[in-house]
TORKOL-4160 file (C-alpha; in steps of 0.2 Angstrom, whole numbers, padded with zeros to 4 digits, m for minus):
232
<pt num="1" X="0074" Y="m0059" Z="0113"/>
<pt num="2" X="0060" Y="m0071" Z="0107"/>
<pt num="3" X="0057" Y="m0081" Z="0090"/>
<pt num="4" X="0043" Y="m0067" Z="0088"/>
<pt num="5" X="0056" Y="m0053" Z="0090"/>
<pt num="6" X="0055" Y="m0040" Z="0073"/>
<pt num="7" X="0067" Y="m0038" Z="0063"/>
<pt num="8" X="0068" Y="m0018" Z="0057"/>
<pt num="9" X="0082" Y="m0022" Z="0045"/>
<pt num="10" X="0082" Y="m0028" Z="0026"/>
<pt num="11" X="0099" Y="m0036" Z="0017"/>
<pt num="12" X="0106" Y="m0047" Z="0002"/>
<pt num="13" X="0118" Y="m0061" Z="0006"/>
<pt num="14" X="0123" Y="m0072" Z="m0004"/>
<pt num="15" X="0139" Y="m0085" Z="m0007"/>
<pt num="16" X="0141" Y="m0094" Z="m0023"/>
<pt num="17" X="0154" Y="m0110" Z="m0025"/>
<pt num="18" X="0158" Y="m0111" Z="m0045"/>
<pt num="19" X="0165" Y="m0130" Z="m0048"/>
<pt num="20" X="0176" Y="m0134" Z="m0065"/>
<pt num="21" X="0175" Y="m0133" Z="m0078"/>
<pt num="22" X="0167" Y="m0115" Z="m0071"/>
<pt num="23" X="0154" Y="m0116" Z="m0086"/>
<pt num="24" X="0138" Y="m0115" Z="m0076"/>
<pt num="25" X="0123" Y="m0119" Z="m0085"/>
<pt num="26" X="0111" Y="m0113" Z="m0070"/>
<pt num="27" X="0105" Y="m0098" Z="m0080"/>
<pt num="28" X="0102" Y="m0107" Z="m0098"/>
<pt num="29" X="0087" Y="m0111" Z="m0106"/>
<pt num="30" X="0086" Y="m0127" Z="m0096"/>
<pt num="31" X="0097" Y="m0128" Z="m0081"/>
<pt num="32" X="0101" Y="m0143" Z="m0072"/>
<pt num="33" X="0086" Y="m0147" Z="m0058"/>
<pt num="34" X="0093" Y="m0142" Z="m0040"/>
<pt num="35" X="0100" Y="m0158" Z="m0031"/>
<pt num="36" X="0090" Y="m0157" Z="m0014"/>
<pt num="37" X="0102" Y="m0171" Z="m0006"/>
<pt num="38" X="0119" Y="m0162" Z="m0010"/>
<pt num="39" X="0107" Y="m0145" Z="m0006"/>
<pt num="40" X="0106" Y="m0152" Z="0014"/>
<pt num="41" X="0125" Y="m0157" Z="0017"/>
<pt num="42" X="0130" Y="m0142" Z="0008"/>
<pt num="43" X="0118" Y="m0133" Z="0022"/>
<pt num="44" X="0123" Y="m0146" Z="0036"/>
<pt num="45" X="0144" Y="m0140" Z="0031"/>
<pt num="46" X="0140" Y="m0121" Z="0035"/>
<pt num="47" X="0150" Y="m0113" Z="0051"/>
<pt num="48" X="0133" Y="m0104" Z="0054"/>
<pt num="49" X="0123" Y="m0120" Z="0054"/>
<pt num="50" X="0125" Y="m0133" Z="0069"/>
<pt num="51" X="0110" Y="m0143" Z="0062"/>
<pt num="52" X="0095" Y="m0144" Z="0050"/>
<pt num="53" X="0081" Y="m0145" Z="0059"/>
<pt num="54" X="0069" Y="m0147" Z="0044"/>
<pt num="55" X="0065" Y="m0146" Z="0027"/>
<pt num="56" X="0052" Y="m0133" Z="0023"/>
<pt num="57" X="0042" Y="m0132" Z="0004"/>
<pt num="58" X="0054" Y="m0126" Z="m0011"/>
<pt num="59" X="0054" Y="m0108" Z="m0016"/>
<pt num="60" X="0059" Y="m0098" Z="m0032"/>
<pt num="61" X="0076" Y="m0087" Z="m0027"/>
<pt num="62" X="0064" Y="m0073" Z="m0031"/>
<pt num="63" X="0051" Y="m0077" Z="m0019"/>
<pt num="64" X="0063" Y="m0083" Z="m0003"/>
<pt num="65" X="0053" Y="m0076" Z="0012"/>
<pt num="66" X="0061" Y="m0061" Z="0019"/>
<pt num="67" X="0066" Y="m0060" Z="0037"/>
<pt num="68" X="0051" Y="m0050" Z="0049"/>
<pt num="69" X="0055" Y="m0060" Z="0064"/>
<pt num="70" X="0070" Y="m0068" Z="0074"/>
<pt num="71" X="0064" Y="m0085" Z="0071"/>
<pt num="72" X="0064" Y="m0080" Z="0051"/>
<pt num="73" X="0083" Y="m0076" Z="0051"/>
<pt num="74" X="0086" Y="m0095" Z="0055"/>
<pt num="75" X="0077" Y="m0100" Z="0038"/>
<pt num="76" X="0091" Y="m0106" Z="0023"/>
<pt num="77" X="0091" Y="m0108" Z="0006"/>
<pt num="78" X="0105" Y="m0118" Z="m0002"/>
<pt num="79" X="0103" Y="m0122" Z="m0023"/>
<pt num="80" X="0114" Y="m0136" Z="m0031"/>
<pt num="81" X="0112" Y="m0134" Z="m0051"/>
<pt num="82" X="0126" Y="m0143" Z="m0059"/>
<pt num="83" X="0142" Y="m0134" Z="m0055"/>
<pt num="84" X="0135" Y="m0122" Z="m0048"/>
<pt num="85" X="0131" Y="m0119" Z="m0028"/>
<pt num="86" X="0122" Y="m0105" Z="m0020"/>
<pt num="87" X="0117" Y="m0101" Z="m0003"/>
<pt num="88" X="0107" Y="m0088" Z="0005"/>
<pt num="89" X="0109" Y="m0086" Z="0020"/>
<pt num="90" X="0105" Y="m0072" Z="0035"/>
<pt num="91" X="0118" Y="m0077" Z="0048"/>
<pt num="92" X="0131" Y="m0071" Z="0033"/>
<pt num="93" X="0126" Y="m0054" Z="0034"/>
<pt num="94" X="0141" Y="m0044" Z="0038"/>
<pt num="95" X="0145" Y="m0025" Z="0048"/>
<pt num="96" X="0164" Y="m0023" Z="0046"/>
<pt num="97" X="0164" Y="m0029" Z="0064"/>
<pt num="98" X="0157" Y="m0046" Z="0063"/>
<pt num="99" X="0166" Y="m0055" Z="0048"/>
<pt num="100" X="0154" Y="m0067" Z="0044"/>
<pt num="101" X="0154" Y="m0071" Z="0026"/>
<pt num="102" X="0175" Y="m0069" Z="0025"/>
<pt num="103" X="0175" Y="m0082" Z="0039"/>
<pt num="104" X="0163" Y="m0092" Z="0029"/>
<pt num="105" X="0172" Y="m0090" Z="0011"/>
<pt num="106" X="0188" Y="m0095" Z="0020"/>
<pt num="107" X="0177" Y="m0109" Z="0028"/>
<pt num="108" X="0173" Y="m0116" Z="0011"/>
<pt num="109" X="0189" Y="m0112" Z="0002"/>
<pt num="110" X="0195" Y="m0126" Z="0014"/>
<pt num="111" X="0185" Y="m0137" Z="0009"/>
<pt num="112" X="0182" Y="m0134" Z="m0009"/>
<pt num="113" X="0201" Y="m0131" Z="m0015"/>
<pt num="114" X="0196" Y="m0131" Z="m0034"/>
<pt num="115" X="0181" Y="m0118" Z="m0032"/>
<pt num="116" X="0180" Y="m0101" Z="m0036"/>
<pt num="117" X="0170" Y="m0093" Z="m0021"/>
<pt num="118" X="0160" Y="m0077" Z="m0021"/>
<pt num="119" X="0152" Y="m0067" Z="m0008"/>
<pt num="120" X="0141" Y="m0053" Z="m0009"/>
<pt num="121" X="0131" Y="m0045" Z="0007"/>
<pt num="122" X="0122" Y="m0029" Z="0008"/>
<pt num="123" X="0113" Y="m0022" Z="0025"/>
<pt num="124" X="0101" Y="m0007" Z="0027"/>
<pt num="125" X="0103" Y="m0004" Z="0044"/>
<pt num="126" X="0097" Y="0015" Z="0041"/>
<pt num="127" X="0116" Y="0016" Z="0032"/>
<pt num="128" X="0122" Y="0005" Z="0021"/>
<pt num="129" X="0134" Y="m0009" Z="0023"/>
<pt num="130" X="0140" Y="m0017" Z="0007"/>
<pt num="131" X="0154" Y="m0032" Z="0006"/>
<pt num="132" X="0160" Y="m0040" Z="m0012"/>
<pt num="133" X="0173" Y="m0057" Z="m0009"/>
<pt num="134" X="0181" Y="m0065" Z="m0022"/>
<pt num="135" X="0190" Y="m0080" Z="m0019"/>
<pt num="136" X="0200" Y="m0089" Z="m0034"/>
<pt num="137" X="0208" Y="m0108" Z="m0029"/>
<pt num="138" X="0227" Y="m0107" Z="m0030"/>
<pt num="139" X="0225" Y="m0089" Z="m0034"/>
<pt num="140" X="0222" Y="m0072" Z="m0029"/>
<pt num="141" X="0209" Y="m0066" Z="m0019"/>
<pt num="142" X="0197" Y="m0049" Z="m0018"/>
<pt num="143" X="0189" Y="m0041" Z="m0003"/>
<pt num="144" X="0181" Y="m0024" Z="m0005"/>
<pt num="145" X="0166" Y="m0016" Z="0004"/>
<pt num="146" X="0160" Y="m0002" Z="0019"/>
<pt num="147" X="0148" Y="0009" Z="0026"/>
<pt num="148" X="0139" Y="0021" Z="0013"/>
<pt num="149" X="0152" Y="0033" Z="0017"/>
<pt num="150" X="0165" Y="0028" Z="0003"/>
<pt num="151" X="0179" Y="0035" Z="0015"/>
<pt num="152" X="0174" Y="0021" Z="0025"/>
<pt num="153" X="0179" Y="0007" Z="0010"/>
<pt num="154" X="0192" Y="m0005" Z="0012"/>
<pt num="155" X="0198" Y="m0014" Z="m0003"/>
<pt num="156" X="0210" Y="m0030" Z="m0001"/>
<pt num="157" X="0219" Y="m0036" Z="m0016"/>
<pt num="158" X="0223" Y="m0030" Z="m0035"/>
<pt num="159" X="0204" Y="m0031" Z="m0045"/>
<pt num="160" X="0215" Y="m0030" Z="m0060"/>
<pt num="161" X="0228" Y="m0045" Z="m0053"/>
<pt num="162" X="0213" Y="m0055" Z="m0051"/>
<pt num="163" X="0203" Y="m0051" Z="m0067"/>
<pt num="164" X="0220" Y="m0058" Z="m0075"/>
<pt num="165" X="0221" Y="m0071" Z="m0067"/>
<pt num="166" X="0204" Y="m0077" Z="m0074"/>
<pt num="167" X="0210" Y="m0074" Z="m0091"/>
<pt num="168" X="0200" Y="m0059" Z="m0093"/>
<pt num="169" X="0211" Y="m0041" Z="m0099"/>
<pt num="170" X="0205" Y="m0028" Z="m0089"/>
<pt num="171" X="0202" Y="m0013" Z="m0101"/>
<pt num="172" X="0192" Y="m0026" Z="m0112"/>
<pt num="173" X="0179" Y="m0035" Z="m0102"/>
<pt num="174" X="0163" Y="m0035" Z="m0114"/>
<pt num="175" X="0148" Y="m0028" Z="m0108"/>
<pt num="176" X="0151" Y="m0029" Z="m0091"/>
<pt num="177" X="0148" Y="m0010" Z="m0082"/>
<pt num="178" X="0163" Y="m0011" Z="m0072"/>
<pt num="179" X="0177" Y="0003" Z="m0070"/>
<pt num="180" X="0189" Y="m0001" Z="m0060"/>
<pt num="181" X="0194" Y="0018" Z="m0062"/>
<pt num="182" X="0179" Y="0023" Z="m0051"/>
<pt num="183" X="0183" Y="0024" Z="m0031"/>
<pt num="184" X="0180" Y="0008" Z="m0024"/>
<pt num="185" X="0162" Y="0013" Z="m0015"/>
<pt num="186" X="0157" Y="0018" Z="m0035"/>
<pt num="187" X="0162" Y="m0001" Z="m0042"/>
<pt num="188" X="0148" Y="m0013" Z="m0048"/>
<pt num="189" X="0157" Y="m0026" Z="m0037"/>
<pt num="190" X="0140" Y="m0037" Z="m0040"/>
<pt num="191" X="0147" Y="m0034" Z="m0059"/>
<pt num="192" X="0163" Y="m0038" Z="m0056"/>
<pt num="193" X="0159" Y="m0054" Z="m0046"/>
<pt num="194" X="0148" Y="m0061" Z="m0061"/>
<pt num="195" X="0164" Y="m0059" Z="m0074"/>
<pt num="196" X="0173" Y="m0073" Z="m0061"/>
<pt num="197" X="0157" Y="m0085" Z="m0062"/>
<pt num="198" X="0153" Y="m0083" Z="m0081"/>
<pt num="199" X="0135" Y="m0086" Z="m0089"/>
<pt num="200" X="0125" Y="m0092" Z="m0071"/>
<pt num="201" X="0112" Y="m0084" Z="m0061"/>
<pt num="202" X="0103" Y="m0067" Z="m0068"/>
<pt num="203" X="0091" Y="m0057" Z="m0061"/>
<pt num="204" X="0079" Y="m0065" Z="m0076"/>
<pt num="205" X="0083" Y="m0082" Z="m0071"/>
<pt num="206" X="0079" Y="m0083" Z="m0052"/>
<pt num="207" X="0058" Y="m0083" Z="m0055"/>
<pt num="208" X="0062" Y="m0101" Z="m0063"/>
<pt num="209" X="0078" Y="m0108" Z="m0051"/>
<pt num="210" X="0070" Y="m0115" Z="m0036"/>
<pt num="211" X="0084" Y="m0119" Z="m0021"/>
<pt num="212" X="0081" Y="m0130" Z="m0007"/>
<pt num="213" X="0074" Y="m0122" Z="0008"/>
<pt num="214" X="0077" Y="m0128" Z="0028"/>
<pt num="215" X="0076" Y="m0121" Z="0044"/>
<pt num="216" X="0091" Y="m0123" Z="0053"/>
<pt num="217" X="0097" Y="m0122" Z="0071"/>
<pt num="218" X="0114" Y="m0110" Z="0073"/>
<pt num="219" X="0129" Y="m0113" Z="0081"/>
<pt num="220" X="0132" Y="m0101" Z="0097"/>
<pt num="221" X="0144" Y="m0090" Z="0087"/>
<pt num="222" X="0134" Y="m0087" Z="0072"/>
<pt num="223" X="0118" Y="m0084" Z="0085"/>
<pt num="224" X="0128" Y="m0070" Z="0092"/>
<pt num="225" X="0133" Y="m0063" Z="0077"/>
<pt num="226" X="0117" Y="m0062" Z="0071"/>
<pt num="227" X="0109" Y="m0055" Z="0085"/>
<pt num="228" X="0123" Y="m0042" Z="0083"/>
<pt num="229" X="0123" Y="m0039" Z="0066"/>
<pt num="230" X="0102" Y="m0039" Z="0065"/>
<pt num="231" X="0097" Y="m0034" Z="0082"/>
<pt num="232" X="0113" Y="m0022" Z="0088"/>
């Protein structure tokens, strides 16, 4: 396999870190400007990321460059708006055998204890994989997702418990279109994910938020799972 190697799949992967007092003001009228220092380390503390190699032009989220090649899938956006951190990254792209976003939300629980931690990955690999973790500091946590085939879900954890324990009663959750009633593979998890992180990123908002962008190079187990995950 070569940089120049095409990539024939398509995904969403995304981990967000929500700091106290978990009132993110990413997606107001005038958000905090990305802090491209605190961007790097945040990308320089990633399991998947052995080193930033360099710093390429800004992006808006909307407009990140999508993976064509292998050499594309080493390319990582990290965006620091106040209390709010979010990183997109390939190498977190997940199949229910390699675990690569769990690992890295237990990664960062470690070294953010006062953070709620989300992850979200899907991948068109001709089916559909899906993977929603929630991750609350001192308390429970959430993992849910499979192949297309909802017989093939797993769910981890009570969505009710943790809803709860955010302060939010389940039955009445405002506008949010989620019913917990549905089977797990019906759930709008990305939904469910946005009740834990409160006012932040929309799909309106990411045309004017514009995270850090860097090329990195990976560690050697998060270059295999890739070119498992990608490539297998």
């Amino acid at each position: 396999m070569t940089d120049s190697t095409p990539v024939d799949k398509w995904g969403h992967y995304e981990l967000t870190l929500l700091f106290p007092p978990f009132t993110s003001t990413a997606g107001t009228p005038t958000p905090p400007p990305n802090d491209p220092g605190r961007a790097r380390r945040v990308a320089e503390s990633l399991g998947t990321v052995a080193e930033v190699v360099e710093e390429l032009p800004s992006r808006a989220l909307d407009d990140l460059p999508k993976p064509g090649t292998r050499a594309d899938l080493d390319v990582v956006a990290v965006g620091c708006w106040g209390d709010l951190v979010l990183v997109v990254d390939p190498a977190l792209a997940s199949d229910a055998v390699v675990s690569a976003m769990a690992d890295e939300v237990d990664r960062q629980r470690a070294l953010h204890p006062d953070a709620r931690i989300t992850g979200s990955v899907f991948l068109d690999a001709g089916q559909e994989y899906n993977e929603h973790l929630l991750d609350l500091p001192g308390g429970p946590s959430l993992r849910v997702g499979g192949w297309d085939d909802g017989d093939a879900w797993t769910l981890h954890g009570d969505p009710e418990q943790v809803l709860r324990a955010l302060g939010i009663d389940p039955a009445d959750h405002g506008d949010a279109d989620v019913d917990l009633d549905d089977e797990p593979h019906l759930v709008d998890w990305d939904a469910y994910l946005a009740l834990a992180l409160g006012p932040q990123v929309t799909d309106r908002d990411r045309f004017r938020l514009r995270p850090s962008l860097f090329r990195v190079r990976r560690t050697a187990e998060a270059a295999a799972g890739l070119t498992d995950v990608w490539f297998g």
